[in-house]
C-alpha positions in Angstrom: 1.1 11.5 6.5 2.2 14.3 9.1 5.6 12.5 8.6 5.5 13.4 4.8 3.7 16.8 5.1 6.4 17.6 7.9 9.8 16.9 5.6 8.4 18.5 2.5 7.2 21.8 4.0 4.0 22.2 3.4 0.9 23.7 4.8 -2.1 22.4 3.6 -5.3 24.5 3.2 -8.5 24.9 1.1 -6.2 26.3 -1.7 -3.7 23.4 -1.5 -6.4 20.3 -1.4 -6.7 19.0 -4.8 -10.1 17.1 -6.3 -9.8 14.5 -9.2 -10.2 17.4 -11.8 -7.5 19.7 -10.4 -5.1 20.2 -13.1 -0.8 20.5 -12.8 1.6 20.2 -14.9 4.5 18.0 -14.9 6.9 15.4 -16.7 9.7 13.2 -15.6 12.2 11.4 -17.8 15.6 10.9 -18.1 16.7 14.4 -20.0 16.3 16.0 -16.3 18.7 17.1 -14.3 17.0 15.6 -11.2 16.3 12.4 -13.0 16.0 9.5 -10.2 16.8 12.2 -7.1 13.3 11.6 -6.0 14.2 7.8 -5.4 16.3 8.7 -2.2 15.4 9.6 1.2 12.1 8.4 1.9 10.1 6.4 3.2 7.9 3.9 1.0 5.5 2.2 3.0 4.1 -0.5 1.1 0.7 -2.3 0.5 -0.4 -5.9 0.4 -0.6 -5.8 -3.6 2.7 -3.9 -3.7 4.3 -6.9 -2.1 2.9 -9.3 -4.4 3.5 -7.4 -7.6 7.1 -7.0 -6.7 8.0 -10.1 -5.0 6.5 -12.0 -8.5 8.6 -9.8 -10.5 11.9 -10.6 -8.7 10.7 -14.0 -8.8 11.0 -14.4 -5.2 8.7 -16.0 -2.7 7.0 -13.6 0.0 9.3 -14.5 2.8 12.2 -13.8 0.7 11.2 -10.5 -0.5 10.1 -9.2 3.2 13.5 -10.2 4.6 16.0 -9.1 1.5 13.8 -5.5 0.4 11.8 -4.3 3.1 11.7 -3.3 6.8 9.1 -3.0 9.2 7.4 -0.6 11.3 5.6 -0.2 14.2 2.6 2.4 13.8 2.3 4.9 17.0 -1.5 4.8 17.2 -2.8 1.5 15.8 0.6 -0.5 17.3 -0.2 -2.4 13.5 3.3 -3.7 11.8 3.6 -2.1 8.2 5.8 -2.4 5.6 8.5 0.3 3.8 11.1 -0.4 1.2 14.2 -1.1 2.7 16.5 1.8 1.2 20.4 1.0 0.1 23.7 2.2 2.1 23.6 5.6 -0.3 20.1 6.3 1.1 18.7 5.4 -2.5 16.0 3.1 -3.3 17.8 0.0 -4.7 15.6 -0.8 -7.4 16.7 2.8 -9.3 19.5 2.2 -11.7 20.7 5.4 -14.0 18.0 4.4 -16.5 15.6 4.4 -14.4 13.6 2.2 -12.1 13.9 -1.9 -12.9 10.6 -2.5 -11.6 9.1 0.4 -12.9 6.0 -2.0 -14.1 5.7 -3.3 -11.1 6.7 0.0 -8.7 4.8 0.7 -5.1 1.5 2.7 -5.1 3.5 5.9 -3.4 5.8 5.9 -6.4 2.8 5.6 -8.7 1.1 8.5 -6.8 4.1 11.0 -7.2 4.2 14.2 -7.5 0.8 13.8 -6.4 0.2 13.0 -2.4 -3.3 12.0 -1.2 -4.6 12.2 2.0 -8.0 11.0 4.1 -9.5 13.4 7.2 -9.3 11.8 10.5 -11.9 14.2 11.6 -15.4 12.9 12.4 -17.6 15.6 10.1 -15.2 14.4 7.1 -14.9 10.7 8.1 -14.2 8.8 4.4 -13.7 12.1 2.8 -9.7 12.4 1.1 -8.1 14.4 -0.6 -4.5 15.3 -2.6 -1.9 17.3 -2.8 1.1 18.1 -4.9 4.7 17.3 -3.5 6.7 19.9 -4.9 10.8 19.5 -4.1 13.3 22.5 -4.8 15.0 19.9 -6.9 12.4 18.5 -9.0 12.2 20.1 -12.7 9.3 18.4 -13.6 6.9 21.2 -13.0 8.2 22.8 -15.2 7.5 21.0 -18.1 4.3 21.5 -20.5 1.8 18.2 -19.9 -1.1 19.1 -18.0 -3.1 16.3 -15.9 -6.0 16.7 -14.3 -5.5 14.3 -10.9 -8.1 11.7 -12.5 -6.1 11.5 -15.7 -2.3 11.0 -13.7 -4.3 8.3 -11.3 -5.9 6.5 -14.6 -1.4 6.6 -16.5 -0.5 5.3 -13.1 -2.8 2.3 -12.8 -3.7 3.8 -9.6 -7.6 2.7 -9.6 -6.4 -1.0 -10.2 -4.3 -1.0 -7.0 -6.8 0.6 -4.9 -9.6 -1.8 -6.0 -6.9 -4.5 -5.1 -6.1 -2.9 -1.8 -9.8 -1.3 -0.7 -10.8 -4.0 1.8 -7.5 -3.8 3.4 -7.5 -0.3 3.5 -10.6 -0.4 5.7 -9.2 -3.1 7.9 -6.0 -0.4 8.5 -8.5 3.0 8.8 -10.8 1.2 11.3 -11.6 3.5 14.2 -11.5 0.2 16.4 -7.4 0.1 15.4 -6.8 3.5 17.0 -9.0 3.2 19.9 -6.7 3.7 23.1 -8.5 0.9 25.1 -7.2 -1.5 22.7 -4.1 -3.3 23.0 -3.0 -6.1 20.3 -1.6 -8.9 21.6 1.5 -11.1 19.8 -1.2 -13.8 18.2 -3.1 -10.3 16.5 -0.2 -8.8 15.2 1.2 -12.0 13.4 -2.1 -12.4 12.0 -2.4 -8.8 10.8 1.2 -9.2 9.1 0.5 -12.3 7.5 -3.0 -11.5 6.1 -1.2 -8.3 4.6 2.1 -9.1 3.5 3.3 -13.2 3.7 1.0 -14.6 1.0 2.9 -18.1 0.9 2.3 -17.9 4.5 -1.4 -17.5 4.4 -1.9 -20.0 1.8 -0.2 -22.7 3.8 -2.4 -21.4 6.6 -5.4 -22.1 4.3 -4.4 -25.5 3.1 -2.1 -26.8 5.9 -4.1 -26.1 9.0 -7.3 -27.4 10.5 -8.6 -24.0 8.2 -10.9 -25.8 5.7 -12.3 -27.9 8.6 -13.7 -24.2 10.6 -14.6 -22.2 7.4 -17.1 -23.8 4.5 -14.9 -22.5 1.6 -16.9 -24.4 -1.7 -14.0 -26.2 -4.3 -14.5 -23.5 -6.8 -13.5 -20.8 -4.6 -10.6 -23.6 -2.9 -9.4 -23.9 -7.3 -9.1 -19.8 -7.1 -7.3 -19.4 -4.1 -4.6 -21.8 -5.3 -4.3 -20.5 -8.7 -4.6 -16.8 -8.7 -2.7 -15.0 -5.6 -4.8 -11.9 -6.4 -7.7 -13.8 -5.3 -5.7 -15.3 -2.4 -4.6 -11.9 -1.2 -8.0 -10.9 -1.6 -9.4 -13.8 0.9 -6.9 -13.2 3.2 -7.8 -9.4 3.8 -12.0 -10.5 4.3 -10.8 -12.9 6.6 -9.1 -10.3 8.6 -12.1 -8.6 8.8 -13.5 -11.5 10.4 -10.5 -12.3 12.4 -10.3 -8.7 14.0 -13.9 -7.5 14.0 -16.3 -10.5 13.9 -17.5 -9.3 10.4 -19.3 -11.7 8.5 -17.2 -12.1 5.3 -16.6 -16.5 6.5 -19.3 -18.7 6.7 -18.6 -21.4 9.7 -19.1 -25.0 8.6 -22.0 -27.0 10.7 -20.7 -27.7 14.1 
């Protein structure tokens, strides 16, 4: 976030903060002459459902899609490995083509988001309170168009409240005070575990079905059907047993010793 708020110049106060019914306008489609300029120089970090909605719509498997589009990062504070679009030789997100995006139905959250940034206080008086913001580059001529949005209507266009529902319990794994505490130290068996409960689905399910998994946790056959069928609801599993994995939460039941 400082990152972002750092290379676009801003200063955020009360009178920059925006609520859902905060209204700007903007537009962005081809007739512009900064059409796809946005798509360059940036960092994209990506989440969970981001990799699953893209790797499925390049028809590639998880593994695949990790090592060909993205590249990893290691956060200062949590020392947690994320994920951020791996950008072409130009500096431009590959997936942009001069008519646009080719994956435009399936794009990242932060793309989905834009021009609107969003933010959540650190602070302790404001702890699960957030907030956004408008991202406004000199070269963008979208402002100046005549749509108005309110922030709840640009989030509903955007699909936004589908990938947060997809991505909530894994954005309280990642915003747990107990990842930035500087007494903790993850060691190499956490950090694959973090990665591969976020991001290497076709890992995790192996993990599930391949491993002594199903002998530890009482998972009943209809939920066993789900989790091979439906990779939302495999994803899904994978984030509530990270809760358990990293903070003894009780989202597994044990089977009877």
């Amino acid at each position: 976030m400082d990152k972002i708020l750092n290379k676009i110049g801003l200063n955020l106060d009360e009178e920059t903060k925006l609520t859902n019914d905060s209204t700007f306008r903007f537009g962005c489609h081809k007739g512009l002459a900064c059409y796809n300029k946005c798509c360059g120089d940036l960092d994209i970090f990506l989440t969970p459902y981001d990799v699953l909605r893209m790797k499925n719509s390049l028809g590639l498997s998880s593994a695949e899609f990790i090592s060909e589009y993205t590249e990893p990062v290691i956060h200062n504070e949590s020392k947690l490995p994320f994920l951020k679009l791996k950008l072409g030789e130009s500096g431009s997100c590959r997936f942009v083509t001069d008519e646009g995006c080719f994956t435009y139905e399936d794009r990242p959250l932060a793309c989905r988001y834009y021009p609107v940034g969003f933010g959540i206080y650190k602070n302790d008086a404001a702890v699960g309170s957030d907030f956004y913001f408008l991202i406004k580059e000199e070269h963008c001529k979208g402002f100046e168009q005549e749509r108005e949005w309110t922030v709840a209507e640009w989030r509903k266009t955007q699909d936004i409240d589908v990938y947060d529902d997809k991505n909530k319990v894994w954005m309280d794994i990642i915003l747990n005070k107990k990842m930035y505490s500087p007494d903790l130290e993850p060691d190499e068996k956490s950090l694959k575990m973090f990665f591969m409960g976020s991001y290497d689905l076709d890992a995790f399910r192996s993990f599930v079905f391949e491993s002594r998994f199903l002998e530890i946790f009482d998972v009943d056959d209809e939920e066993q059907a789900l989790l091979k069928n439906d990779e939302v609801e495999l994803m899904q599993f994978a984030h509530k047993w990270l809760q358990y994995a990293l903070f003894r939460k009780p989202t597994m039941n044990l089977r009877d010793a």
